[in-house]
C-alpha positions as CSV (number, residue, x, y, z in Angstrom):
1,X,33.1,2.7,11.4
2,X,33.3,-0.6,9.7
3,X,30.6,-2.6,9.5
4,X,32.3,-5.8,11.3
5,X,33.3,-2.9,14.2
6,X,29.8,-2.1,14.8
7,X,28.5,-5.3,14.5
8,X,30.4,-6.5,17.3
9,X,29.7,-3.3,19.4
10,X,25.8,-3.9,19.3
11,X,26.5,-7.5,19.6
12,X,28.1,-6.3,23.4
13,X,25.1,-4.0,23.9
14,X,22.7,-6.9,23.1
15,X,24.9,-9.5,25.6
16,X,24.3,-6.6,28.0
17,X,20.8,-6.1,27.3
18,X,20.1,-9.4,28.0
19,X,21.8,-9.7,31.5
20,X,19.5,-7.3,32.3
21,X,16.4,-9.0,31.6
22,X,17.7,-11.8,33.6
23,X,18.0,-10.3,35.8
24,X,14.2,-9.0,35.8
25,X,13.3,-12.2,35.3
26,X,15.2,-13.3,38.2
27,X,13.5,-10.8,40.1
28,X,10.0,-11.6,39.5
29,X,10.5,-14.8,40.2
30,X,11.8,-14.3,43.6
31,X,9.2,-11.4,44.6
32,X,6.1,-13.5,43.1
33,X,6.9,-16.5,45.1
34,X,7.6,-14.6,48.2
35,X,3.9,-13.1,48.0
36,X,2.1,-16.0,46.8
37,X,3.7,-17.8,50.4
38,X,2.3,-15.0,52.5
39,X,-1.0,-15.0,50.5
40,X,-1.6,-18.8,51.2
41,X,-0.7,-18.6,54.8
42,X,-4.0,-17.1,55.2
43,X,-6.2,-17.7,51.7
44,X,-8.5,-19.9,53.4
45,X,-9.9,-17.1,55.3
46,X,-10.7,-15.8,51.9
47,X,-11.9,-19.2,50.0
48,X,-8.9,-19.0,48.5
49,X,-9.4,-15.8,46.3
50,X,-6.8,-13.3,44.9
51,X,-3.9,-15.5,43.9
52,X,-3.8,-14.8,40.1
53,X,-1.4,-12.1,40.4
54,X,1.1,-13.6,42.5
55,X,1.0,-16.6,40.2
56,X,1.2,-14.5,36.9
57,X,4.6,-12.5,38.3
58,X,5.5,-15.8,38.3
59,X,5.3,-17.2,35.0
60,X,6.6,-13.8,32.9
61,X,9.4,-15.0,34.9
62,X,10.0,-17.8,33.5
63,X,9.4,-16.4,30.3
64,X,12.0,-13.9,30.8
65,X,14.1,-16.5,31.5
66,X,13.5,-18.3,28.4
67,X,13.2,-15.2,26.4
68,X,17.0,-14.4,27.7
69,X,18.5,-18.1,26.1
70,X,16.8,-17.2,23.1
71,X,18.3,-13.7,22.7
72,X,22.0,-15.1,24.1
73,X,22.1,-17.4,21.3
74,X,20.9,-15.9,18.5
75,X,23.0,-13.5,19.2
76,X,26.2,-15.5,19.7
77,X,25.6,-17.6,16.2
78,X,23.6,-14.3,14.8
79,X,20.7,-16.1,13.7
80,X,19.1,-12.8,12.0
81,X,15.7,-14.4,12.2
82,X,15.8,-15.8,15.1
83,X,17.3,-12.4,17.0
84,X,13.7,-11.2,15.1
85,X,11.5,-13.2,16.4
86,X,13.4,-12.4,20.1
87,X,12.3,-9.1,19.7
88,X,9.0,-9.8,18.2
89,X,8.4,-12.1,21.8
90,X,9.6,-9.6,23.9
91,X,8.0,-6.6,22.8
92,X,4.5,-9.4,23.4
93,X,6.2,-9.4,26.7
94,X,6.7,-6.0,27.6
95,X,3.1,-5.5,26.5
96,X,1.4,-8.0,28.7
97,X,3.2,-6.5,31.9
98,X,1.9,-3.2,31.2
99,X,-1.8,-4.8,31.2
100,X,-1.3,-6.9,34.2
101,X,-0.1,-3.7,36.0
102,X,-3.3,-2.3,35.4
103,X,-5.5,-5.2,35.9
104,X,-3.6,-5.7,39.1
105,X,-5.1,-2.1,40.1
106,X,-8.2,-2.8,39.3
107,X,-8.3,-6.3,41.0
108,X,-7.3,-4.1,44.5
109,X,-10.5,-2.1,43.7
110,X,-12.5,-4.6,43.0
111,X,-11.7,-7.0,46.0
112,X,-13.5,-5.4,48.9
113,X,-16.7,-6.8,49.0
114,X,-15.6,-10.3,47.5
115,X,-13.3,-10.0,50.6
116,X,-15.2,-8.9,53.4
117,X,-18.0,-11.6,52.5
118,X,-15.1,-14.5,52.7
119,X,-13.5,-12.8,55.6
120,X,-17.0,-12.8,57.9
121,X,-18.0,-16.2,56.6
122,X,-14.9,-17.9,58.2
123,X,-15.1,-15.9,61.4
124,X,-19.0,-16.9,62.1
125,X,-17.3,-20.5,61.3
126,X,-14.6,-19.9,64.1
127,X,-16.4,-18.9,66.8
128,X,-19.3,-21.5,66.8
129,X,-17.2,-24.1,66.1
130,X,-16.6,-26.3,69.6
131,X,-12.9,-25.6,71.0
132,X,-11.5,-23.2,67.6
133,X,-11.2,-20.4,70.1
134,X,-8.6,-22.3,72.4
135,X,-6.9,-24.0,69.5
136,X,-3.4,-22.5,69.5
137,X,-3.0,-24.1,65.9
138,X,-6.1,-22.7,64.0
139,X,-5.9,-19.9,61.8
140,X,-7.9,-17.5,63.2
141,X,-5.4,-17.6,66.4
142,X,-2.8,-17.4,63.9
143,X,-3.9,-14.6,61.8
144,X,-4.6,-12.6,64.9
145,X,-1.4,-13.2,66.7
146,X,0.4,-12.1,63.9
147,X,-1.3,-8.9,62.7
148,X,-2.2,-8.2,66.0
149,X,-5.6,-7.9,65.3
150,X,-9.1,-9.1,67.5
151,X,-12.2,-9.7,65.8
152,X,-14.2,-9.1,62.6
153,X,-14.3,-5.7,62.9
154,X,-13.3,-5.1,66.7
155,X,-13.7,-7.3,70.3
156,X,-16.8,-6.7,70.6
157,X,-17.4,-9.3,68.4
158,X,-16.3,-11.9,70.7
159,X,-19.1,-10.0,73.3
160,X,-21.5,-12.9,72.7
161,X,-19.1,-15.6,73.6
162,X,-18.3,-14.2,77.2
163,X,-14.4,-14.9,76.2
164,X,-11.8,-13.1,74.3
165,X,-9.4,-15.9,72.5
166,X,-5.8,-15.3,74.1
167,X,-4.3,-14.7,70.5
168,X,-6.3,-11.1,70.9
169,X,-3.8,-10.5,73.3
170,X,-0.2,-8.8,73.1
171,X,2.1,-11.3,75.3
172,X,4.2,-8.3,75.9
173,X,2.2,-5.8,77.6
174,X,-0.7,-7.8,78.2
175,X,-3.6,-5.6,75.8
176,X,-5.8,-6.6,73.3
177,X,-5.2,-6.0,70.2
178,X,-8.3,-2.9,68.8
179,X,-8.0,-3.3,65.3
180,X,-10.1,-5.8,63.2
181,X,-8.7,-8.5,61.0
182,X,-11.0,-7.9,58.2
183,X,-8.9,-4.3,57.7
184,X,-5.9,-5.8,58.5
185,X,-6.1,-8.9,56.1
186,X,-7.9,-6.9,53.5
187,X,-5.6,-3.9,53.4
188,X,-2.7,-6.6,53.2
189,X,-4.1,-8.2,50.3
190,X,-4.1,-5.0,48.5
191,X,-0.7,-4.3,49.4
192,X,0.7,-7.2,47.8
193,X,-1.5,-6.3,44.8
194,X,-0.3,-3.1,44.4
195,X,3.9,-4.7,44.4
196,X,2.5,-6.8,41.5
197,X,1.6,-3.7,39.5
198,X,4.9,-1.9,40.7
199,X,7.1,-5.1,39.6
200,X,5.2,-5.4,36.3
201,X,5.3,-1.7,35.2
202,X,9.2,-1.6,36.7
203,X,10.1,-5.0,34.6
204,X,8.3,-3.4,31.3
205,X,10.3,-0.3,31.6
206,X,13.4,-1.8,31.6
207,X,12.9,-4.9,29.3
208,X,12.2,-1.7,26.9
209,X,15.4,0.1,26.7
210,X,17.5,-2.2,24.7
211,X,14.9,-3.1,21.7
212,X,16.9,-0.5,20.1
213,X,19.8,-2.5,20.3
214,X,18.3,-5.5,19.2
215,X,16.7,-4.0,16.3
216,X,20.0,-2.6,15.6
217,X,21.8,-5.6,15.1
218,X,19.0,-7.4,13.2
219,X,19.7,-4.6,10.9
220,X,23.1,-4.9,10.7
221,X,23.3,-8.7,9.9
222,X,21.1,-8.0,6.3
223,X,22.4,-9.6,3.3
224,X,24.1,-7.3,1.8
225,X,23.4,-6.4,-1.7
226,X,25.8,-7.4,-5.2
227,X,25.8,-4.8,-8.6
228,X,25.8,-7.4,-11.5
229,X,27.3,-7.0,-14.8
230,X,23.8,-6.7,-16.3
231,X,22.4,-4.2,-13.5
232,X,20.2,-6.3,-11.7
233,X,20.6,-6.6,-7.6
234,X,21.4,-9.8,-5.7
235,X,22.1,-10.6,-2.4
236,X,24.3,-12.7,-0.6
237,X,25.2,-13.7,2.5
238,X,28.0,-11.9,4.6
239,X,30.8,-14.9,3.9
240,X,31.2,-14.3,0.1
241,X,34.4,-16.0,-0.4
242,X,33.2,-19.7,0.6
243,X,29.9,-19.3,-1.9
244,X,32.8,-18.1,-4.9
245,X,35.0,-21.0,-4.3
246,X,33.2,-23.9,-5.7
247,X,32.2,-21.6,-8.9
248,X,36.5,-21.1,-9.2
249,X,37.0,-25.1,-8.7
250,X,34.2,-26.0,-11.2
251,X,36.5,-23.6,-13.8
252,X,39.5,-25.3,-12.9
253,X,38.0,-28.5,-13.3
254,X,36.6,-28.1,-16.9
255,X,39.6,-26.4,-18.0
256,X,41.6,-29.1,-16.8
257,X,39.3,-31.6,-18.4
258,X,39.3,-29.6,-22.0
259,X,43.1,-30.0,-22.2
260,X,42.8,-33.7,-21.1
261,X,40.5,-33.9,-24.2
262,X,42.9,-32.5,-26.7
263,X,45.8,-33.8,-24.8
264,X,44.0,-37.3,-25.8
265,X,42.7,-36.8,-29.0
266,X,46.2,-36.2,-30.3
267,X,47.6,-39.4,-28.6
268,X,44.9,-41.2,-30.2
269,X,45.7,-40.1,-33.5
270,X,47.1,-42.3,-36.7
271,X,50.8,-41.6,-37.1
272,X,52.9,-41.9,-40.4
273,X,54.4,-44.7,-41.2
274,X,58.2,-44.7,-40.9
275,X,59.6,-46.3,-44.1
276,X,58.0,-43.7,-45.9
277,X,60.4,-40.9,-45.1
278,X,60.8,-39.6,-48.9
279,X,60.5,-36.0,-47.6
280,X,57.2,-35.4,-46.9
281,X,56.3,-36.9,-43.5
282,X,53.2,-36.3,-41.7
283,X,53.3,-34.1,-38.6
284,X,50.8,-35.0,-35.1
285,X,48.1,-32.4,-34.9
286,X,48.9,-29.8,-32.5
287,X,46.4,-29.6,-29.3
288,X,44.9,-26.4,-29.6
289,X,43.8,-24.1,-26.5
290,X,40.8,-24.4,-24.8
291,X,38.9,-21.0,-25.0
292,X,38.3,-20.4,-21.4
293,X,35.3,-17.9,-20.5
294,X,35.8,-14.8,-18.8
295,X,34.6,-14.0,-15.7
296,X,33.5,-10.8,-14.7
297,X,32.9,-10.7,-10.8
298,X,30.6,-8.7,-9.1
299,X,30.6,-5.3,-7.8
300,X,29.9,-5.1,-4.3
301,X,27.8,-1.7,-3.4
């Protein structure tokens, strides 16, 4: 295959390539937002703990994104260094989601006792504050209307109270609710922490399988290399023709400038006088030829 053939076919697999880390991009965007909006509905219960994650996901998204105009148009001008340092950034990239997959793991281990410390702290708050029990709006309500939850730990934490908050009911069948939110919040939290490592490791993977191509093409667009006359190496860039023609117009120009010269060099010259035609009568010198050098082209290898 010609080299112009296959440059052009990697240049497809790169376009290709880069689509798809778009769209990775893309997608980490979206899922990071969506958990980092259903973390905050409820991080004050936790003193607003565990959000790096969520925010991280976030950001290698817009790096992908900016990664991908990078890539797109290096490759469309093929800017050989630039399609380099692409690939240099990206394989930074790929790296860094493998180690916030795993520090995302160990962040779901580690958050228990941070977490249940929070999590009781704001529900002593709750119930000896004046009226937070009846308050449809506060978040305790909230949090236990919606994960269907009652309690620290169970109802019988509301035992000293005397009342049970109507949010620890079910407005369908009328029963309370027997699970406590510190599981339920907690074991959500981890959740979410374990889609961060999932979309990390998922985004690495596939933000890896076209640094081949990449690489590929960086190789491709090399300077290929001249055979001189005296056996020395050289290289050049890929458009030749356009570095040859000034050195054929600066040939042109002082041959054309030699025979100018000579051309007036002879018209300068004394002439005979013309009464003196007795037989012998002086000739103009003739303009001799310019010696033009010889040149030998390269060989290309």
């Amino acid at each position: 295959m010609r080299l112009s053939a296959r440059i052009k076919c990697f240049r497809y697999l790169v376009y290709a390539y880069i689509v798809l880390i778009s769209i990775c991009g893309g997608a980490q965007l979206v899922i990071g937002a969506f958990l980092l909006w259903t973390h905050r509905q409820y991080s004050t219960i936790v003193n607003d703990q565990f959000w790096e994650p969520f925010a991280v996901i976030i950001v290698l998204g817009l790096v992908s994104q900016m990664l991908c105009y990078l890539g797109w148009t290096s490759t469309s001008k093929k800017h050989r260094c630039y399609l380099g340092t692409f690939c240099a950034f990206l394989v930074i990239l790929i790296v860094i989601q493998f180690l916030i997959s795993g520090w995302a793991v160990a962040s779901k281990e580690q958050l228990m006792t941070p977490a249940e410390v929070a999590i009781e702290d704001s529900f002593l708050q709750f119930i000896t504050k004046d009226g937070a029990i009846t308050d449809q709006t506060h978040i305790w309500n909230r949090l236990q209307r919606n994960l269907q939850c009652c309690g620290f730990n169970k109802i019988d934490d509301y035992n000293k109270l005397k009342n049970v908050p109507w949010s620890c009911y079910d407005p369908i069948n009328s029963k309370v609710h027997s699970t406590g939110c510190m599981h339920v919040l907690v074991k959500r939290i981890e959740l979410n922490m374990i889609k961060v490592a999932i979309v990390a490791i998922v985004s690495a993977l596939i933000q890896s399988l076209g640094i081949f191509c990449v690489i590929q093409l960086v190789m491709l667009l090399k300077r290929p290399k001249l055979s001189l006359p005296n056996g020395n190496n050289h290289s050049l860039r890929v458009k030749r023709p356009r570095e040859l023609v000034p050195l054929s117009a600066t040939t042109i120009a002082a041959t054309s400038s030699g025979m100018t010269s000579h051309t007036m060099t002879a018209s300068l010259a004394p002439m005979a006088p013309m009464g003196h035609s007795s037989g012998t009568s002086t000739k103009p010198p003739i303009a001799q030829k310019p010696n033009v050098p010889k040149i030998e082209h390269p060989v290309i290898k």
